[in-house]
C-alpha positions as semicolon CSV with decimal commas, in nm:
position;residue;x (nm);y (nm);z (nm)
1;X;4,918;7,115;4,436
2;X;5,217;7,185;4,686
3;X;5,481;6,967;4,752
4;X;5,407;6,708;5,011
5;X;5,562;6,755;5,399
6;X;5,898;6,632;5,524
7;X;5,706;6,457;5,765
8;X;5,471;6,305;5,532
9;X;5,693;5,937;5,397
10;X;5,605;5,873;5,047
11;X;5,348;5,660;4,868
12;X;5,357;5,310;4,778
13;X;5,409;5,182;4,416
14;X;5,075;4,960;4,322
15;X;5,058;5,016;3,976
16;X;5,084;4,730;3,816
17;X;4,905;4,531;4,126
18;X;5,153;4,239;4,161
19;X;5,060;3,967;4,407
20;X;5,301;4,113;4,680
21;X;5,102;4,438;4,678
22;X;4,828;4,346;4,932
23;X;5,063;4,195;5,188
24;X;5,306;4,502;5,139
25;X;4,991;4,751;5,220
26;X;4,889;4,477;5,501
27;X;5,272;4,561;5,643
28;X;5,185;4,906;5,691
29;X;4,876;4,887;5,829
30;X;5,013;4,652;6,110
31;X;5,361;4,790;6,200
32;X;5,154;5,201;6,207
33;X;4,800;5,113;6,362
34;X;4,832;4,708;6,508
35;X;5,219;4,664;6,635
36;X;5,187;5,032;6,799
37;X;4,896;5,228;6,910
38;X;4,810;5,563;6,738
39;X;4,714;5,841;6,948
40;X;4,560;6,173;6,856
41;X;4,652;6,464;7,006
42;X;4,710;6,244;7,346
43;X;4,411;5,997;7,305
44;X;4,429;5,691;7,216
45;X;4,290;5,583;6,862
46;X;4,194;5,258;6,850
47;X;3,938;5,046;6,560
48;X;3,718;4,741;6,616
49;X;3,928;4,380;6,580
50;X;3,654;4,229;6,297
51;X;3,823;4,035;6,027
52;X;3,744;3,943;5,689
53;X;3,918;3,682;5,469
54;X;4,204;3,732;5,742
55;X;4,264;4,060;5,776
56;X;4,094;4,365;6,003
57;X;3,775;4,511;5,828
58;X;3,963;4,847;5,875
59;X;4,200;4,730;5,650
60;X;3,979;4,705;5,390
61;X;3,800;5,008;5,430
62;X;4,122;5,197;5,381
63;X;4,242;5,020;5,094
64;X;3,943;4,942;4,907
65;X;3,586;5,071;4,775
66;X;3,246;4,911;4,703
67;X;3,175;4,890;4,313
68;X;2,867;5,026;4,324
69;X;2,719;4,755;4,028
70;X;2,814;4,402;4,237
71;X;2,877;4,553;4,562
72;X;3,252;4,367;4,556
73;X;3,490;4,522;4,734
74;X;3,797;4,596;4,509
75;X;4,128;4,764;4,568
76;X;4,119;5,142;4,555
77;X;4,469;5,276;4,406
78;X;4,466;5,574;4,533
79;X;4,361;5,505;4,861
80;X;4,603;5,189;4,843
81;X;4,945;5,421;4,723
82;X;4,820;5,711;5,032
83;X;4,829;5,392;5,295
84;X;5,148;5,515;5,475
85;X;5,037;5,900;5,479
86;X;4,734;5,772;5,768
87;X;4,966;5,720;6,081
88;X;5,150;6,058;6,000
89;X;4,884;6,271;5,925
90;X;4,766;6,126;6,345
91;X;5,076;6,206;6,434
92;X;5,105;6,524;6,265
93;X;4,801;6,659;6,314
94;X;4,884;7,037;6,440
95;X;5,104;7,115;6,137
96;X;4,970;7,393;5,886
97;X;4,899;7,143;5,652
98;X;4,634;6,952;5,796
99;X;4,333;7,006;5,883
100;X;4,180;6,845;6,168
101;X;3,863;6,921;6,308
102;X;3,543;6,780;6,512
103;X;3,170;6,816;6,366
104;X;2,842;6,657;6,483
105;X;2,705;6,468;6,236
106;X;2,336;6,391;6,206
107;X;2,291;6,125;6,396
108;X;2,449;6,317;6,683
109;X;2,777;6,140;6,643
110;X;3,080;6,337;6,643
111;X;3,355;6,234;6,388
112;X;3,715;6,398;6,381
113;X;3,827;6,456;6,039
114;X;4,217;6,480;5,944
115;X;4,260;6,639;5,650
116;X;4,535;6,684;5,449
117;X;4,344;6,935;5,217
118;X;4,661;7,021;4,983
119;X;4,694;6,659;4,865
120;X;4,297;6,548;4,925
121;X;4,332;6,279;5,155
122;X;4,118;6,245;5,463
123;X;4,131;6,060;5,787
124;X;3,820;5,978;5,932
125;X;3,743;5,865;6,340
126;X;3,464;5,867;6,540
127;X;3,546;6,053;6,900
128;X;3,437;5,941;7,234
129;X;3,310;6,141;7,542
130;X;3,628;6,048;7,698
131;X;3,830;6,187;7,416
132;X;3,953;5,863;7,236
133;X;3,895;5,785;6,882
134;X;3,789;5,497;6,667
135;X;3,961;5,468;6,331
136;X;3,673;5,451;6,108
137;X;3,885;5,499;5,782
138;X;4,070;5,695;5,529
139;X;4,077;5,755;5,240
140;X;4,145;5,995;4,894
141;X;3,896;6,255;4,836
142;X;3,875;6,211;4,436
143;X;3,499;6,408;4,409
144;X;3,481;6,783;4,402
145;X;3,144;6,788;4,555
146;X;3,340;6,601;4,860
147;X;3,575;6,832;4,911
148;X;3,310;7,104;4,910
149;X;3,101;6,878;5,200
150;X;3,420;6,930;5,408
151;X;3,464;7,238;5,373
152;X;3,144;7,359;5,478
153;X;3,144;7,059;5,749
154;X;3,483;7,296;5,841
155;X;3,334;7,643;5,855
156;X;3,035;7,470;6,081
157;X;3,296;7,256;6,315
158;X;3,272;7,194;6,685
159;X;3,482;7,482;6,888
């Protein structure tokens, strides 16, 4: 694995979980995607206002999983520590290190995928005829069979 960017700020300690942790991730997510408005690569990116138990829905999805047995949502560590490396990796995304692409999925939805393929974490939006994006979520790519999907969803990309 190479060493991360200089652009890229460092994770966030959540091991041990304390009762601060959520509200210090919550922090983040406000102050990089709810105080200011991300754009990519001069549209706006923007994700739908739901909330659950009092925070955006968003929020969730990029700091938590499903467990597949209860269908719970519970914190995801990894996803949880790689919070801050989201906004960056928007704001970043024409450095060598990413890699950010569009693909048509099945449905005939094209998603934009930021990928920051050194240190397998992903950024995922869905793009708009007019060019904008809607954060769908992020999150770190911990399957090889994953990686392998975006890789060939890479070689087949929109032009």
């Amino acid at each position: 694995m190479s060493s991360l960017p200089p652009w890229l700020p460092p994770m966030v300690p959540v091991n041990p979980w304390t009762e601060q942790t959520l509200e210090i991730l919550y922090r983040i997510f406000q102050r990089d995607f709810k105080d200011t408005q991300p754009d990519y690569r001069g549209f706006t990116v923007w994700f739908f206002p739901d909330r659950e138990e009092g925070k955006e829905v968003l929020f969730w999805h990029m700091t938590s999983e499903t467990d597949p047995e209860t269908g719970q949502r519970l914190p995801d560590l990894r996803r949880c520590e790689r919070l801050p490396w989201a906004r960056p990796m928007l704001d970043h995304s024409w450095e060598p290190e990413i890699q950010a692409f569009d693909y048509r999925e099945h449905d005939g939805d094209i998603h934009t995928y930021v990928w920051l393929k050194d240190h397998d974490y992903l950024v995922l939006m869905k793009k708009y005829k007019d060019g904008r994006r809607r954060l769908i979520t992020s999150f770190y790519i911990k399957y090889p069979h994953y990686r392998h999907k975006l890789e060939k969803k890479f070689r087949q990309r929109l032009s």
